[in-house]
ZADO-1210 file (C-alpha; in nm, 4 decimals, padded with zeros to 6 digits):
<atoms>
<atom x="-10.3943" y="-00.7959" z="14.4267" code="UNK" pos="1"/>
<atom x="-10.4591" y="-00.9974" z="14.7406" code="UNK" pos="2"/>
<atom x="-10.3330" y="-00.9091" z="15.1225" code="UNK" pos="3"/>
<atom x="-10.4466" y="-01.0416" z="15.4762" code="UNK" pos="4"/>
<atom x="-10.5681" y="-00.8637" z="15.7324" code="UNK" pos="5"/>
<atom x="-10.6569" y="-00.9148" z="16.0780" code="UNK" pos="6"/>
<atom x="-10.7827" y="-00.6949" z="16.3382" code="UNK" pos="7"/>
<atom x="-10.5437" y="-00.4149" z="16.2297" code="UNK" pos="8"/>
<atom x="-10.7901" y="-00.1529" z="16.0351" code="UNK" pos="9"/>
<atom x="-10.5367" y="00.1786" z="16.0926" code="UNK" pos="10"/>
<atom x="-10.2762" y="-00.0033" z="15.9021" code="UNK" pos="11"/>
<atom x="-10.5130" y="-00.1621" z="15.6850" code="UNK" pos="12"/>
<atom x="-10.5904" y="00.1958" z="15.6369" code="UNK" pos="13"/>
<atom x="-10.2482" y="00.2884" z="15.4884" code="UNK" pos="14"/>
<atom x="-10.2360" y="-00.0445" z="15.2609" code="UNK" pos="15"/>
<atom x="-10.4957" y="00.1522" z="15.0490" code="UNK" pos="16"/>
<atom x="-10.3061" y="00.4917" z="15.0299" code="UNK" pos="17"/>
<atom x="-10.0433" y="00.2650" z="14.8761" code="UNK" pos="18"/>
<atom x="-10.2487" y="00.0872" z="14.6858" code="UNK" pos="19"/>
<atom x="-10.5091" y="00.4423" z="14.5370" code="UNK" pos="20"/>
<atom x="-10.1336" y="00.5714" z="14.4184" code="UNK" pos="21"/>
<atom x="-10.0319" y="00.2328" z="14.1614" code="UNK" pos="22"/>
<atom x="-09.9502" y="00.3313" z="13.8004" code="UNK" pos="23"/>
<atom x="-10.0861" y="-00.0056" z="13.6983" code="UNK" pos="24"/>
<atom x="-10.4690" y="00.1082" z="13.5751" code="UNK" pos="25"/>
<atom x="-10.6122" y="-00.2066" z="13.5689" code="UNK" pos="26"/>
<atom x="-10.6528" y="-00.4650" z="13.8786" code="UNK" pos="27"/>
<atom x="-10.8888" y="-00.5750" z="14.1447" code="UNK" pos="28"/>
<atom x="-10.8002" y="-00.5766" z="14.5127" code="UNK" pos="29"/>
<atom x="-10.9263" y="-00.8905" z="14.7274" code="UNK" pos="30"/>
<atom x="-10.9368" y="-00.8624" z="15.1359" code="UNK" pos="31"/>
<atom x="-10.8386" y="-01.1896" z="15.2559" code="UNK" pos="32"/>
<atom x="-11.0061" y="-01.0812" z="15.6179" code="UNK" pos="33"/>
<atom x="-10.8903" y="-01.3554" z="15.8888" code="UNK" pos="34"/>
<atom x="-11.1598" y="-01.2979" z="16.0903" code="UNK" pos="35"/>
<atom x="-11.1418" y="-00.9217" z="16.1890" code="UNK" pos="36"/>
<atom x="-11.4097" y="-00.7412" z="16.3997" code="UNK" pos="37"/>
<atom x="-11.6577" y="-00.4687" z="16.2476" code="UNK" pos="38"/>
<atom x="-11.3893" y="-00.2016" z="16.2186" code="UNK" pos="39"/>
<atom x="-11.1934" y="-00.3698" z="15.9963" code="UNK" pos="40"/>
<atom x="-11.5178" y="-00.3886" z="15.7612" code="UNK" pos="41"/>
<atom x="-11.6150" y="-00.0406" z="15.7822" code="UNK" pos="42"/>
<atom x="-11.2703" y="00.0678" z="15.7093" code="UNK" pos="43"/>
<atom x="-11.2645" y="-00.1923" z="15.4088" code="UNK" pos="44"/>
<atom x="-11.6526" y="-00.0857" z="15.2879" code="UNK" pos="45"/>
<atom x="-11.5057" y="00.3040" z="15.3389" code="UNK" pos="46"/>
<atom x="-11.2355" y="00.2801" z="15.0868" code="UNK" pos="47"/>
<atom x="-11.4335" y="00.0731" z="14.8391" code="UNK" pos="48"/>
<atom x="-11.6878" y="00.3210" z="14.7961" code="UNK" pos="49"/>
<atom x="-11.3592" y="00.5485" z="14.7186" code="UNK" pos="50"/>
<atom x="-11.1689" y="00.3458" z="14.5028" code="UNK" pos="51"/>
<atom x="-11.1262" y="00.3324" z="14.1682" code="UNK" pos="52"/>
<atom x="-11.0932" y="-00.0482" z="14.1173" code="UNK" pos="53"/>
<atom x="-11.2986" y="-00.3605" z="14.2769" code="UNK" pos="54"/>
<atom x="-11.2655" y="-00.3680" z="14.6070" code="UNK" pos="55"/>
<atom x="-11.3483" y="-00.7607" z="14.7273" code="UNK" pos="56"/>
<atom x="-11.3807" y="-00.8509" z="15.0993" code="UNK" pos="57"/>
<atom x="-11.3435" y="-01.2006" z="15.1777" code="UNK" pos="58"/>
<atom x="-11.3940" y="-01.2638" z="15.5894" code="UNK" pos="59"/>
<atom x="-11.4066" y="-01.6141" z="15.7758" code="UNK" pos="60"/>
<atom x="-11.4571" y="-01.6267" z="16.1261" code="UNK" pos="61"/>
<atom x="-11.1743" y="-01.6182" z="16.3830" code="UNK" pos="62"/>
<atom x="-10.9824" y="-01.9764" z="16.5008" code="UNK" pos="63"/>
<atom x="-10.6515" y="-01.8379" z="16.5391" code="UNK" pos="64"/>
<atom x="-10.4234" y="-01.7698" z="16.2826" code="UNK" pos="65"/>
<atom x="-10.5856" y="-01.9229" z="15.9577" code="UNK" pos="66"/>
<atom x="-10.3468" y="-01.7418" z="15.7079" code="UNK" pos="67"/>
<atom x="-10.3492" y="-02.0419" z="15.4686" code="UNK" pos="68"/>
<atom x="-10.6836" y="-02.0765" z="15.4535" code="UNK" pos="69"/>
<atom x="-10.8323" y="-01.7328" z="15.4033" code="UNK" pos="70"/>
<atom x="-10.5723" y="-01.7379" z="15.0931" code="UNK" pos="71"/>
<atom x="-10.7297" y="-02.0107" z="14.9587" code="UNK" pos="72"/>
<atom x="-11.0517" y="-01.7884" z="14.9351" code="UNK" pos="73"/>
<atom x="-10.8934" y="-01.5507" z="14.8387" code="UNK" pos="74"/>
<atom x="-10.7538" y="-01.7134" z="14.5226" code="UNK" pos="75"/>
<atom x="-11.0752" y="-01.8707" z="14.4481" code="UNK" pos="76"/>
<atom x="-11.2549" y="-01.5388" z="14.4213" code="UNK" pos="77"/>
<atom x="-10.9466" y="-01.3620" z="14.2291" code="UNK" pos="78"/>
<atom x="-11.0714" y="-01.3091" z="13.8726" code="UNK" pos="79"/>
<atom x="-10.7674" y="-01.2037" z="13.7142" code="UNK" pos="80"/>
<atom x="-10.5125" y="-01.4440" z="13.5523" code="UNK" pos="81"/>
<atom x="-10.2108" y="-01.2989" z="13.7560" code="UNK" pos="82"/>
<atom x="-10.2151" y="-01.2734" z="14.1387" code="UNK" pos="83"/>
<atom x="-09.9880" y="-01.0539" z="14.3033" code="UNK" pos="84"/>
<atom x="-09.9472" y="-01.1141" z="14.7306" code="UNK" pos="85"/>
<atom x="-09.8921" y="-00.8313" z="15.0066" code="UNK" pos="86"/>
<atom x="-09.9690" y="-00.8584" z="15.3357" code="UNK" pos="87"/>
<atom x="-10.2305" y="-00.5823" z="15.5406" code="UNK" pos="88"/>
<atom x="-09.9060" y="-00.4355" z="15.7167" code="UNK" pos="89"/>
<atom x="-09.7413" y="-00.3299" z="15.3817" code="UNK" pos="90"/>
<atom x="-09.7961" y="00.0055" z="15.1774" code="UNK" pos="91"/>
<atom x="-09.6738" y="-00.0694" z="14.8209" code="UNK" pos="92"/>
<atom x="-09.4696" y="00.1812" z="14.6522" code="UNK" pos="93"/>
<atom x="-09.6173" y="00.3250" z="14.3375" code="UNK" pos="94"/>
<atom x="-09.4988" y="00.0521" z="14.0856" code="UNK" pos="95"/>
<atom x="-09.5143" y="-00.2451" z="14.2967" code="UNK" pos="96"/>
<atom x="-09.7840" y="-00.3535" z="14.0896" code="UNK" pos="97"/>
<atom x="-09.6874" y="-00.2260" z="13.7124" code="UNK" pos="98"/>
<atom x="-09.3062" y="-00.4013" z="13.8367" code="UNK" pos="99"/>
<atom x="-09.4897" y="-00.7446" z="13.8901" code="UNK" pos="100"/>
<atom x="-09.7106" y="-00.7442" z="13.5797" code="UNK" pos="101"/>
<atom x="-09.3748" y="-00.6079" z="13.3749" code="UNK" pos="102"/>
<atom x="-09.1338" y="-00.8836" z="13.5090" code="UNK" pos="103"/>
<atom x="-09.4110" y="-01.1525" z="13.5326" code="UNK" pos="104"/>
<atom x="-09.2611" y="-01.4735" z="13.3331" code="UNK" pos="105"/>
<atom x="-09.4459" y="-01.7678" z="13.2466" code="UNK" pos="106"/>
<atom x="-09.2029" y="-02.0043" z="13.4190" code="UNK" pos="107"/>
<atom x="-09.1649" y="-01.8178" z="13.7326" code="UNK" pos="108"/>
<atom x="-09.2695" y="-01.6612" z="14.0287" code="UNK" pos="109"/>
<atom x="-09.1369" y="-01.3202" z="14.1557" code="UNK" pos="110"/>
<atom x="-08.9696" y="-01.3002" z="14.5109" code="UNK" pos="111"/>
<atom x="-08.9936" y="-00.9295" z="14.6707" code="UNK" pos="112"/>
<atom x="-08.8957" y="-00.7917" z="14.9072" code="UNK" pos="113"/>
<atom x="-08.9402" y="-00.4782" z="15.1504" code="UNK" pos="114"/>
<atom x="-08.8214" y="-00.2562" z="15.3714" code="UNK" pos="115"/>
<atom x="-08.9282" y="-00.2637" z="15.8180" code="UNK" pos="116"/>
<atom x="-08.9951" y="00.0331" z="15.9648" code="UNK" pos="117"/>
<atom x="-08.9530" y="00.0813" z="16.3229" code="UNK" pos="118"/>
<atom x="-09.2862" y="00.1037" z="16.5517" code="UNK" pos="119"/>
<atom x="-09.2933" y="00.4627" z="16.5896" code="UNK" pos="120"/>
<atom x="-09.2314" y="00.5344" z="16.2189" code="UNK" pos="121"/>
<atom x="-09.5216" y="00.3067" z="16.1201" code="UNK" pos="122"/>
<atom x="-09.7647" y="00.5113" z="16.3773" code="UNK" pos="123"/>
<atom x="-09.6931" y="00.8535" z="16.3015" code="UNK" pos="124"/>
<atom x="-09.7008" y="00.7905" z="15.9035" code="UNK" pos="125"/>
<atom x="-10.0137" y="01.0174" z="15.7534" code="UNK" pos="126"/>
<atom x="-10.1904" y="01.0020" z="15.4326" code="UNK" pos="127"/>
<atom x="-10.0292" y="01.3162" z="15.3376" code="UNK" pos="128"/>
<atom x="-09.7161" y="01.1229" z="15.3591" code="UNK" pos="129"/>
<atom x="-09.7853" y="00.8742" z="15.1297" code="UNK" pos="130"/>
<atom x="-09.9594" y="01.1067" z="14.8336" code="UNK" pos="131"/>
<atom x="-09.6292" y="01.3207" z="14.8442" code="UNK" pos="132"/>
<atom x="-09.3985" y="01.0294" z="14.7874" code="UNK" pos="133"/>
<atom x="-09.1864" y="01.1164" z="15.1140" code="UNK" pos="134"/>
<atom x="-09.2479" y="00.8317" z="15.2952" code="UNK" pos="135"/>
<atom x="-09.0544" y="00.6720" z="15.0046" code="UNK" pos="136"/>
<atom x="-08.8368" y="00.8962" z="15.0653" code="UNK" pos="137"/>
<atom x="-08.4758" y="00.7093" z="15.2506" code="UNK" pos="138"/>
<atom x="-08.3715" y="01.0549" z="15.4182" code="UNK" pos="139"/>
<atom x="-08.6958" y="01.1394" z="15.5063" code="UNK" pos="140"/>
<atom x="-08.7614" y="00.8090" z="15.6767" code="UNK" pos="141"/>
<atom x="-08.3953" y="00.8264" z="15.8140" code="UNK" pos="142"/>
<atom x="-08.5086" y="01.1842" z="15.9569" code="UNK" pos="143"/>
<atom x="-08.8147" y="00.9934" z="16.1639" code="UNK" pos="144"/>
<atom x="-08.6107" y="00.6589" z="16.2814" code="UNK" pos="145"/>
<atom x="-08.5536" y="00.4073" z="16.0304" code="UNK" pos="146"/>
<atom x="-08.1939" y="00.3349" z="16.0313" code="UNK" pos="147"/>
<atom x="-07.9404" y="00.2909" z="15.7144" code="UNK" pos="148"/>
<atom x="-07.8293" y="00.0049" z="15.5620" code="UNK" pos="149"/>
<atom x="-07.7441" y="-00.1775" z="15.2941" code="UNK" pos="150"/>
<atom x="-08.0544" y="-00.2984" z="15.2524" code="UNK" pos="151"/>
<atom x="-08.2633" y="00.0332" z="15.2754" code="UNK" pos="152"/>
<atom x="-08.1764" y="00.0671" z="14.9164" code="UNK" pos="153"/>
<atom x="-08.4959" y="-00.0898" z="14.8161" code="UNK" pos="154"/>
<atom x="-08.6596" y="00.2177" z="14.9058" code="UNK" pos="155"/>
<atom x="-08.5680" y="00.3502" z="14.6278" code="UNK" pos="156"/>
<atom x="-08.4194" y="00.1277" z="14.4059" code="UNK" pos="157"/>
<atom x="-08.5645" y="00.0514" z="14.0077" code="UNK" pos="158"/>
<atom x="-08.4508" y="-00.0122" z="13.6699" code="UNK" pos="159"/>
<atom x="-08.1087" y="-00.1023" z="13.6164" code="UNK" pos="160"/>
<atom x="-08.0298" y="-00.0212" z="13.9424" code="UNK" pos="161"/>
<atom x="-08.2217" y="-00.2519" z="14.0784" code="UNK" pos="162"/>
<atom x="-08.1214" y="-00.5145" z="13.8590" code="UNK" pos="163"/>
<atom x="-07.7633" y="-00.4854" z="13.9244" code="UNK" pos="164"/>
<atom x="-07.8628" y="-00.5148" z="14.3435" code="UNK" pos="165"/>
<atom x="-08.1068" y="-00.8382" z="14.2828" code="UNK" pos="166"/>
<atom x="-07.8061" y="-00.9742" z="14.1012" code="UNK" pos="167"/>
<atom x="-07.5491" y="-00.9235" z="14.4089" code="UNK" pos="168"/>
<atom x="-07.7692" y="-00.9746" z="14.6204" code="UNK" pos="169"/>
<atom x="-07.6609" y="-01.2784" z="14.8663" code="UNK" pos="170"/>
<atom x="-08.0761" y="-01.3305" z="14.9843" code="UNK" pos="171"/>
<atom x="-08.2471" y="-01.6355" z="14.8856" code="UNK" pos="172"/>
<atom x="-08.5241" y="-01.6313" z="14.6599" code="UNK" pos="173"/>
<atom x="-08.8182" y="-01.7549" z="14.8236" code="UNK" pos="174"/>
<atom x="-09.2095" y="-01.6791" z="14.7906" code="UNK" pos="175"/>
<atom x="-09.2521" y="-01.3933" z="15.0208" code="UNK" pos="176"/>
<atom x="-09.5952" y="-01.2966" z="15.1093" code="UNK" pos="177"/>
<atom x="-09.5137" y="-00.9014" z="15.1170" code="UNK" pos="178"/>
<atom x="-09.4428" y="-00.9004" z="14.8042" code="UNK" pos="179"/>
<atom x="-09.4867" y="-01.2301" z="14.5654" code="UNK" pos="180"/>
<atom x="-09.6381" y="-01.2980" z="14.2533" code="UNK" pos="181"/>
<atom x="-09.7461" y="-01.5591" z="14.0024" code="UNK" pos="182"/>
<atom x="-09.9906" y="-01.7366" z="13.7544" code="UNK" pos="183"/>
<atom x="-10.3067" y="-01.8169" z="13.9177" code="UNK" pos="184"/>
<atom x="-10.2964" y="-02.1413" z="13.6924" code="UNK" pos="185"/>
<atom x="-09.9790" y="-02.2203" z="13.8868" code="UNK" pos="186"/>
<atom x="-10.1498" y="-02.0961" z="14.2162" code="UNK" pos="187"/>
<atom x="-10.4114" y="-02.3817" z="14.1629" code="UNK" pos="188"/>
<atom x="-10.2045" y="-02.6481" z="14.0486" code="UNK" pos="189"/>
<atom x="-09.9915" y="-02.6592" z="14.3532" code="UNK" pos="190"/>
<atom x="-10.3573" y="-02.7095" z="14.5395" code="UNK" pos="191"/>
<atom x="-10.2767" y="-02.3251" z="14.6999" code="UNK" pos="192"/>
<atom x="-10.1727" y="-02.3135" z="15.0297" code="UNK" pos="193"/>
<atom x="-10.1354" y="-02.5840" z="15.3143" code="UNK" pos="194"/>
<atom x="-10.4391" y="-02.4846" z="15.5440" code="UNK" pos="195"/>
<atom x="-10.2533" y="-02.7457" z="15.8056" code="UNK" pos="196"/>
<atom x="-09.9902" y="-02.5196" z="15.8299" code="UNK" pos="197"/>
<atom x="-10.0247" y="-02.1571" z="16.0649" code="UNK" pos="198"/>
<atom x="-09.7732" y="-01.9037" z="16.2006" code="UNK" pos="199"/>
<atom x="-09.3980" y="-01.9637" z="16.0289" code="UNK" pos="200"/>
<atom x="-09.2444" y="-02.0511" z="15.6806" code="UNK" pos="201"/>
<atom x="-09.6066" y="-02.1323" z="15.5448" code="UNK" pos="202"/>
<atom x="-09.5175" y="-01.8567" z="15.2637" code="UNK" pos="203"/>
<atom x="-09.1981" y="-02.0158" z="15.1843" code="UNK" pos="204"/>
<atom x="-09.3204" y="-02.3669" z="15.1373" code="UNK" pos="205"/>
<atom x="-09.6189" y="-02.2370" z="14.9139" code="UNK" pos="206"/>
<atom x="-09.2833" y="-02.1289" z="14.7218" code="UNK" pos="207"/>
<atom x="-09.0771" y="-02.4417" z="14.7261" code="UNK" pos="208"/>
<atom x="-09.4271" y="-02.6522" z="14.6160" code="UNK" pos="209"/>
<atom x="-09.3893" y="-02.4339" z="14.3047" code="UNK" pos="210"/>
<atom x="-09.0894" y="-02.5066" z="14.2203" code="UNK" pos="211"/>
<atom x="-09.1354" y="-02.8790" z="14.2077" code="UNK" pos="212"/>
<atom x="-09.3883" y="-02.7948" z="13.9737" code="UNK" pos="213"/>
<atom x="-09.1049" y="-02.6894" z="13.7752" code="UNK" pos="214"/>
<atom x="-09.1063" y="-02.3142" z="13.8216" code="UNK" pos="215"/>
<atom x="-08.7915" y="-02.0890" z="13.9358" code="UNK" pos="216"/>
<atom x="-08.8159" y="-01.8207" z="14.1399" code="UNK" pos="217"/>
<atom x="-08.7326" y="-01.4817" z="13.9635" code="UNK" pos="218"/>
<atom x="-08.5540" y="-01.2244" z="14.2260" code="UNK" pos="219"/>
<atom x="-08.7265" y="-00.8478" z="14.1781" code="UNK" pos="220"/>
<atom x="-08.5879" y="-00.7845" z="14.5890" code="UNK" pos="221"/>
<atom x="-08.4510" y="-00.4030" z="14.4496" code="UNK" pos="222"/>
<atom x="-08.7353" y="-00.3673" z="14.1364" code="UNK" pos="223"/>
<atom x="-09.0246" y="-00.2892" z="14.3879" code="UNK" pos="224"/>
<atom x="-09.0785" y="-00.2650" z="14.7548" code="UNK" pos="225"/>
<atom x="-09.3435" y="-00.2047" z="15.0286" code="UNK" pos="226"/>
<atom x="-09.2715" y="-00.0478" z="15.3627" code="UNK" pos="227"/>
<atom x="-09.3801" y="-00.2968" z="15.6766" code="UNK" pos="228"/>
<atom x="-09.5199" y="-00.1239" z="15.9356" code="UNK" pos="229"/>
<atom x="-09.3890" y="-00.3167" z="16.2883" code="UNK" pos="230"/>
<atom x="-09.6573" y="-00.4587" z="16.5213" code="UNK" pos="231"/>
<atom x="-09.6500" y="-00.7539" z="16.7570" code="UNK" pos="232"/>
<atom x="-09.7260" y="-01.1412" z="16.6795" code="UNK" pos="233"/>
<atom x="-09.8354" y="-01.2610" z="17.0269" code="UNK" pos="234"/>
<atom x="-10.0332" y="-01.5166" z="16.8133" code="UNK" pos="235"/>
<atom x="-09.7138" y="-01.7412" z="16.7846" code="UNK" pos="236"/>
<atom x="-09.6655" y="-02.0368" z="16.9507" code="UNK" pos="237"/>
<atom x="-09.3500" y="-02.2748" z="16.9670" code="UNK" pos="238"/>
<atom x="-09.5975" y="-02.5962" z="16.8905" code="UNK" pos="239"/>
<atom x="-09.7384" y="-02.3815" z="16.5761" code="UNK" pos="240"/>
<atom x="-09.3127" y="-02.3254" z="16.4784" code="UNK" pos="241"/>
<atom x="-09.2722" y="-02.7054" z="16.5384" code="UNK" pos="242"/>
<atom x="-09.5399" y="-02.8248" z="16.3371" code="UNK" pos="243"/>
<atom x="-09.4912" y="-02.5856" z="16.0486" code="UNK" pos="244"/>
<atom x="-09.1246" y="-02.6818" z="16.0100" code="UNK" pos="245"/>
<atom x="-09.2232" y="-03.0359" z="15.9988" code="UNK" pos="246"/>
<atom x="-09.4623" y="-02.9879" z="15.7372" code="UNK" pos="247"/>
<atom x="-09.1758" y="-02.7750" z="15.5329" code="UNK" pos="248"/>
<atom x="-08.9646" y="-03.0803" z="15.5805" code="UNK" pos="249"/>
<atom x="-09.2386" y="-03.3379" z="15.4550" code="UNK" pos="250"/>
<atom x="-09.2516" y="-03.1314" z="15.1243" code="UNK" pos="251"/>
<atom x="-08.8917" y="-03.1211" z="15.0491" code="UNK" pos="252"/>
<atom x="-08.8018" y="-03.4907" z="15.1307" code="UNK" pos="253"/>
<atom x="-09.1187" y="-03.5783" z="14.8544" code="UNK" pos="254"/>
<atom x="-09.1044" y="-03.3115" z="14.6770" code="UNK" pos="255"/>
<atom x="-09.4683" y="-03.2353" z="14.7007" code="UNK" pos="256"/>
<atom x="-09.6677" y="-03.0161" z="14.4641" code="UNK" pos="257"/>
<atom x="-10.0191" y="-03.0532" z="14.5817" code="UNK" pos="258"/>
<atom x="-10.0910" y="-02.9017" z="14.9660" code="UNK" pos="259"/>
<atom x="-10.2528" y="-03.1883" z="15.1487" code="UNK" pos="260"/>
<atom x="-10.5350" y="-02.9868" z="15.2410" code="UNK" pos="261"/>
<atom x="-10.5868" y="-02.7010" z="14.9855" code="UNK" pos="262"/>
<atom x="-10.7625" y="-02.4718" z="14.7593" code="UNK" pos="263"/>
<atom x="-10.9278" y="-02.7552" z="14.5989" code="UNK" pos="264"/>
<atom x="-11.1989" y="-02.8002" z="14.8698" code="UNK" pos="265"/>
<atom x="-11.3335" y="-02.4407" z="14.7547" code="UNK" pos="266"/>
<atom x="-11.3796" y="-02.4836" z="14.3868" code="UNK" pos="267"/>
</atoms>
C-alpha cells in the first residue's frame, strides 16, 4: 500500500484509521513523504509504533511538487509483488484493499475511484467516526454536507452491485492515484513514473504507458472507494498544466512505455 503525503499530518492522520480497519491481514504500508516538516514524521512514527503491519516512511526534501519522484521511491522500497496507490487525503473503506488483491488480474490494472467530501465534512470527521463505519455511511454523510448523487453510490456500493454500476458506468478508465493498482513487475517495466512531469494528468499517463505495454485497464469505480477529504492546491501553476499536457501528448503520439526519466535511476 503506498500514498503521498505532504505537509498535511491531520489528514494523514485519518488515512491510518482507514487503513488499521482493512480486512486484508497481510500488507505493508509505504509513506511516500514529499518533503513534509517534523509533524508529519511524528504523526507517521506515532501510528507505526501502533500498527499492526510495516509501517515504511520514505521522505525527500521539498522542491515543489515532486509527486513522480517520491513514487519512484516508493516503489523501489515496496517489497510486495502487488502495489496498490492512494493518496494521503483518502481514508479507504474497509475492503479497499481485500477488493484490489481479489480483482487483481495479471493483464491489468484496476481504476478506482472515490467519493469528495466537502471541506467542512473532511474537518469535523473523528476517529470514532471511522471505527463505527458511519462515515461510510451515505445518510450520515448526507446529514453533515455531502450532497447526493449519482455518483455517491460508491459509498456503499460492492459485489454485484457494484459490478452492474462499473459496467454502466459512462467514466473512463484511467490509472487514478486514489485508488489504483497493479503488478509491481509492470510498475517497473514502464520505468515508473515520469519525474519530468508535476501537478496534472501525471497519474493518468503512468496509466496510458501501461497500456502500451499491453495491459487494459480493469474498472472496480463501484467495488471499493475512499472518501477525499477537500483541501487547497495553491501549488499549481498554469506552466506546470502546460508542460504536463505536453508530456501526455509525447507519450500517446509514440506510444511510449518507458518514462524518460524514471524509477530506473533508483535501482
Amino acid at each position: 500500500m503506498i500514498f503521498t503525503t505532504y505537509n498535511a499530518p491531520r489528514w494523514l492522520e485519518k488515512v491510518f484509521w482507514g487503513l488499521f480497519l482493512q480486512r486484508h491481514a497481510t500488507f505493508e504500508v509505504i509513506v511516500a513523504d514529499d518533503g513534509s516538516r517534523e509533524d508529519t514524521r511524528e504523526v507517521i512514527e506515532r501510528y507505526r509504533r501502533e500498527a499492526p503491519f510495516p509501517v515504511h516512511h520514505v521522505w525527500q526534501p521539498d522542491e515543489g511538487f515532486q509527486k513522480c519522484r517520491i513514487l519512484n521511491k516508493a516503489i523501489v522500497k515496496a517489497q510486495g509483488d502487488y502495489l496498490v496507490f492512494t493518496d494521503g487525503d483518502c481514508i479507504p473503506r474497509p475492503d479497499f484493499l481485500s477488493v484490489h488483491v481479489a480483482q487483481a488480474q495479471r493483464q491489468a490494472f484496476l481504476s478506482g475511484g472515490y467519493v469528495k467530501l466537502p471541506t467542512d465534512l473532511s474537518e469535523r470527521i473523528t476517529r470514532e467516526d471511522v471505527q463505527s463505519g458511519r462515515v461510510y455511511d451515505v445518510a450520515w454523510l448526507s446529514e453533515h454536507g455531502l450532497q447526493r448523487s449519482f455518483k455517491t453510490l460508491k459509498v456503499s456500493a460492492s459485489g454485484r452491485w457494484g459490478q452492474l454500476l462499473n459496467a454502466i458506468s459512462p467514466a473512463k478508465s484511467t490509472w487514478n492515484g486514489h485508488n489504483a493498482s497493479c503488478f509491481r513487475e509492470h510498475a517497473i517495466a514502464v520505468n515508473g513514473f515520469d519525474e519530468r512531469m508535476q501537478y496534472g494528468g501525471e497519474d493518468v499517463e503512468f496509466g496510458e504507458r501501461l497500456e502500451h505495454l499491453g495491459l487494459h485497464a480493469k474498472k472496480i469505480r463501484y467495488s471499493t472507494t475512499c472518501l477525499h477529504l477537500e483541501h487547497g492546491r495553491g501549488y499549481v501553476t498554469e506552466d506546470m498544466l502546460l508542460k504536463n499536457q505536453q508530456i501526455r501528448n509525447e507519450t500517446r503520439a509514440l506510444r511510449r512505455v518507458r518514462a524518460v526519466v524514471g524509477l530506473d535511476q533508483y535501482l
